[in-house]
N, C-alpha and C positions, 0 to 999 in steps of 0.2 A: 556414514556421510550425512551431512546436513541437510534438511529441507527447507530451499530460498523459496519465498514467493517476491513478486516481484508488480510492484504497483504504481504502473506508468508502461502507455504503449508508443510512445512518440519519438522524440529527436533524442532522448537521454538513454532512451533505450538502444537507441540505434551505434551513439559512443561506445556506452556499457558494454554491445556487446563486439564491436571490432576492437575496441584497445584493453576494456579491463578484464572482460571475462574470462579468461586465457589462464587469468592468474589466482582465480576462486576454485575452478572445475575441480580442482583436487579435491577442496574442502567443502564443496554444498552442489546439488542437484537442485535444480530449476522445479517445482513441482507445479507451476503455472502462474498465472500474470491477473495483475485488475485492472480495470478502466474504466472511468464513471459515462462513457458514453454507450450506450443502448446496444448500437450496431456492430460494436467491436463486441462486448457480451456473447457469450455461448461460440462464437468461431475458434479456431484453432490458428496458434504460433509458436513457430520454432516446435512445433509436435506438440506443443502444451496449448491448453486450454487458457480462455481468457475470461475471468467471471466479473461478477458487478461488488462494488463494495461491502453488500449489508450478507455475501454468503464471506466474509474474511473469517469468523468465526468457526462456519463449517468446514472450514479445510484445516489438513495436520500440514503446517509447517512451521518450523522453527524460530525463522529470521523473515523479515520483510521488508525489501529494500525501497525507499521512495524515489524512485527513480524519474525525477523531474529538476530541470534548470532555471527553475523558477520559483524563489524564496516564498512567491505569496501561497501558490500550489503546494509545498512542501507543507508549510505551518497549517492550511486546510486539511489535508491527511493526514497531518500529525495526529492534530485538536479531534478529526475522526476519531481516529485508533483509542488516543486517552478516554473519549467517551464510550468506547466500547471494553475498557479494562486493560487494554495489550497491557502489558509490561515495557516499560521503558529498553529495558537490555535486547527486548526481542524487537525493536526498529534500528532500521540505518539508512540514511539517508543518501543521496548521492552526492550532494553539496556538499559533505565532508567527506575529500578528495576520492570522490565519486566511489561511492559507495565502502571505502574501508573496512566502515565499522561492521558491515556484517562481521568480521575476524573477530569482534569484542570476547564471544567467550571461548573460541579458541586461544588466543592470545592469555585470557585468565587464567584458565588451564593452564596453560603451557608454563606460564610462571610464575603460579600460585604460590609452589612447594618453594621459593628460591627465599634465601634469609637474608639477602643485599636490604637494607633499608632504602635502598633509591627503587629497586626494583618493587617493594611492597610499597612505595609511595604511589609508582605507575599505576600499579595494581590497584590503591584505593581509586586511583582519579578514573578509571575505566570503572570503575565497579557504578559511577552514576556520570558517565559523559563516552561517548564514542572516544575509540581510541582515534589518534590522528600522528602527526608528524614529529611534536613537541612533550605530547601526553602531561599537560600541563595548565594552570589556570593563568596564562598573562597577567600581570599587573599593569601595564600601563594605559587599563581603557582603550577606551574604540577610538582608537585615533583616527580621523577623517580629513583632509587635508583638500581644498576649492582648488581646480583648472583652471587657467586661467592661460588665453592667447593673445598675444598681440594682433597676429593676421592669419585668418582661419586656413591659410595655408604653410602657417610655421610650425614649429615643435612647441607646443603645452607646456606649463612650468605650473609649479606648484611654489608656497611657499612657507621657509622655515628656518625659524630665529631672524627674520627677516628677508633671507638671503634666494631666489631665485633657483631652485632645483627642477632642470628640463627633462621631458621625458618623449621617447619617439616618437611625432605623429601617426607610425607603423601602429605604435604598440597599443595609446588609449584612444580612445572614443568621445572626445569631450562632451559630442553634439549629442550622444546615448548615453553618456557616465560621467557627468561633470566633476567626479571627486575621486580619489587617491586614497585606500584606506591601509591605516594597520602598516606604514612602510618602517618602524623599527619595533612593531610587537615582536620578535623573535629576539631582540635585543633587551629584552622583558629581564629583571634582577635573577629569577632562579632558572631561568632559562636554559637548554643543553646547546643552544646555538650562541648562546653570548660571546659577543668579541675579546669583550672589554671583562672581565671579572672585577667583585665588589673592591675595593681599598687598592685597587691599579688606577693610574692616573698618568695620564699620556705626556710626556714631557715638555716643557717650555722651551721654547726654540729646538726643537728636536726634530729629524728626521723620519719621517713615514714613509712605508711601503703597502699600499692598499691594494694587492691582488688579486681581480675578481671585482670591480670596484659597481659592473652593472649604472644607476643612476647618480651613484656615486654621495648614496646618503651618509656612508659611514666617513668620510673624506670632510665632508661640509662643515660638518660639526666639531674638526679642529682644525681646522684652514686658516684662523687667525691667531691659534696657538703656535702651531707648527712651521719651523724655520721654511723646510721642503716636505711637499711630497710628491713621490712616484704612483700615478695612478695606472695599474697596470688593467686595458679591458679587451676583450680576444675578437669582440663584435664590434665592428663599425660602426650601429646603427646608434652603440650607447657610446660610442668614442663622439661622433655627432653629439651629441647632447651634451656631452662632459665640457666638452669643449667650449661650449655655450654656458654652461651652469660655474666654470671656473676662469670666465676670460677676466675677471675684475682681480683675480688673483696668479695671472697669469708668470709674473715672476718669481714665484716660490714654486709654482704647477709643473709636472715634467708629464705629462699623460703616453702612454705606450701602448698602441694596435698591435701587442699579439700573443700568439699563443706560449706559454712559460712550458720549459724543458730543462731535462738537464744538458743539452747540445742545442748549438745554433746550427738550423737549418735558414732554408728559403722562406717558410712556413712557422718557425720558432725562433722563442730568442729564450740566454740565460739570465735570469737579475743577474749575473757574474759582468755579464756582454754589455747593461747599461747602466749599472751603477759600481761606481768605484770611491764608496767613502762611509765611511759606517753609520748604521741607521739605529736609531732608537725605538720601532717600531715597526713589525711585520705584519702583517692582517694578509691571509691566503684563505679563498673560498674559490677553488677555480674546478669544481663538477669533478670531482678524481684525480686531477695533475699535480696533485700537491707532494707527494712523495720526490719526481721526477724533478719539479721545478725545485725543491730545495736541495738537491743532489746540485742543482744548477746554481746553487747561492752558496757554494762552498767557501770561496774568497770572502763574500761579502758579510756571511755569519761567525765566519771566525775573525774577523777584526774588529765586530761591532760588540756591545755590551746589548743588542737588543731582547727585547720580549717580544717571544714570538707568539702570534696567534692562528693554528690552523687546522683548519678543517678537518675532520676526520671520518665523518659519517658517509661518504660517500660510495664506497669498496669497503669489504666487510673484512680486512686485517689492514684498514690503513692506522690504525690509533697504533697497533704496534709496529707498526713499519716508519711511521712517523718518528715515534718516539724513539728509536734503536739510530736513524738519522740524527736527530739532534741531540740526543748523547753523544754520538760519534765528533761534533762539534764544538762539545764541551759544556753543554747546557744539561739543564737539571729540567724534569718535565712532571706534568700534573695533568689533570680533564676537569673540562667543566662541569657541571651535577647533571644530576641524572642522565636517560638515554633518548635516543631518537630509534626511530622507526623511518627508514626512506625508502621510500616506496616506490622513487621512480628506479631502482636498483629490480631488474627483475629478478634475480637471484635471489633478491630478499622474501620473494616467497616460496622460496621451496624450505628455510628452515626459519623464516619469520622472527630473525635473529633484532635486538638491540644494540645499538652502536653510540658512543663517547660522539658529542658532537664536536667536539673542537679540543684540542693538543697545546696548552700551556707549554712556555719554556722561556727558560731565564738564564743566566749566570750566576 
């Protein structure tokens, strides 16, 4: 087992250890904590010891997580550590989806020996970057994107290709965060989360089905291509805001509150239940339901010529459960490159498996 230290005694710690630490204890022992304040020094936590910065040298541990919510604190500990020698592989930060990267060299381990050339790509980009969700360099820069409100008691809108895209005043903070970043980096060219793959191009006057549509960025961006689309979203809070971010194209727009199944309940509806005409386009990202809800598009995929795009990372045998579905429909299937890592799957660390993020399929 691993030796974690751990450096930060505050509010990160206190996350770290009700939600994530649950999910490491397997793979690393805690062997004590730093904090650059005086008075927390030399006491005891969690039965471990708490020491000062400049003893990080004299202690044997393996990994050292920076365990703070705070960008400027983290890059301060960093720029420490670099000036005391650490090695890059031996920090992990909690900012990268709180604390992951400690897994870096288990995770290398684990799939050093493997001869997939997507798998040795993961493997170089972890060999000089914490691993994360993607395992990947985005191409499309820091995208930053200005809030912007009419009346400090409406919903926030952002904007893109000119067009108004609203987001829940639940969700941001304008008055603490006035910008929106990074909202199609996962949409990045080599991406395992890509919708849309290179030399496909969404058809003219064509039919969309956007399931899982959230703030509804991936919808915007062919709204004036696109004859209809079905925006399908399970949360009220983002149907509000859809609602608002597509009323100027509201006669092409069919927007639908609720959860996708292969059965209509009280609680669920099928695509079969509210569309009845063939679509040129399918897009499912809906957190695991994707199996079930296309069991529920039975009618609507066998009379369409469309391409499907769907999610697969969610459950760790959905890519071939997916794929054996729309075979069954008459479609031909493929994956996007490389793999993902999802974390919010607790299952996913007991075998710290990789997963196809998204399930191609065509006619």
């Amino acid at each position: 087992m691993r030796k974690l230290l751990i450096w930060g005694t505050g509010a990160a710690l206190l996350l770290f250890d009700k939600q994530y630490k649950k999910n490491y204890v397997k793979y690393f022992e805690i062997i004590g904590y730093i904090d650059n304040n005086p008075k927390k020094q030399g006491n005891m936590l969690n039965g471990k010891k708490v020491y000062a910065p400049m003893q990080i040298l004299d202690l044997n541990w393996d990994v050292i997580l920076l365990c703070t919510t705070t960008r400027k604190f983290q890059e301060e500990m960093y720029s420490y550590l670099m000036e005391l020698g650490i090695e890059k592989r031996k920090i992990a930060t909690f900012l990268n989806y709180n604390g992951f990267g400690i897994l870096r060299d288990i995770l290398i381990e684990k799939y050093f020996q493997y001869h997939d050339e997507e798998i040795k790509s993961m493997i170089s980009y972890m060999e000089t970057h914490e691993p994360g969700v993607f395992n990947m360099e985005m191409d499309r820069g820091n995208e930053t994107y200005q809030l912007y409100c009419d009346d400090l008691d409406d919903d926030p809108y952002i904007m893109v290709d000119g067009k108004r895209l609203y987001y829940p005043k639940e969700y941001v903070n304008i008055s603490a965060y006035p910008f929106i970043d990074n909202i199609y980096m996962e949409q990045s060219t080599d991406s395992p989360h890509l919708y849309l793959p290179p030399n496909n191009k969404i058809k003219k006057d064509g039919v969309i089905v956007d399931a899982g549509a959230r703030e509804g960025n991936f919808a915007i961006q062919y709204i004036e291509l696109c004859k209809k689309i079905y925006i399908v979203e399970c949360e009220r809070m983002w149907c509000r805001v859809l609602e608002k971010t597509f009323r100027p194209y509201k006669n092409k727009v069919q927007i639908v509150n609720t959860f996708l199944d292969e059965k209509t309940s009280d609680h669920t509806s099928t695509i079969d239940s509210f569309i009845d005409e063939p679509v040129d386009f399918l897009k499912m990202d809906i957190e695991g339901a994707e199996p079930k809800a296309l069991r529920g598009a039975e009618k609507c995929l066998k009379q369409s010529e469309a391409f499907c795009s769907i999610c697969s990372y969610h459950n760790k045998n959905d890519e071939d459960i997916i794929k054996n579905i729309l075979r069954n429909f008459g479609y031909k299937t493929s994956t996007s490159k490389g793999y993902m890592f999802f974390l919010w799957d607790e299952s996913f660390y007991n075998e710290l498996d990789v997963r196809r993020g998204v399930v191609y399929a065509e006619k």
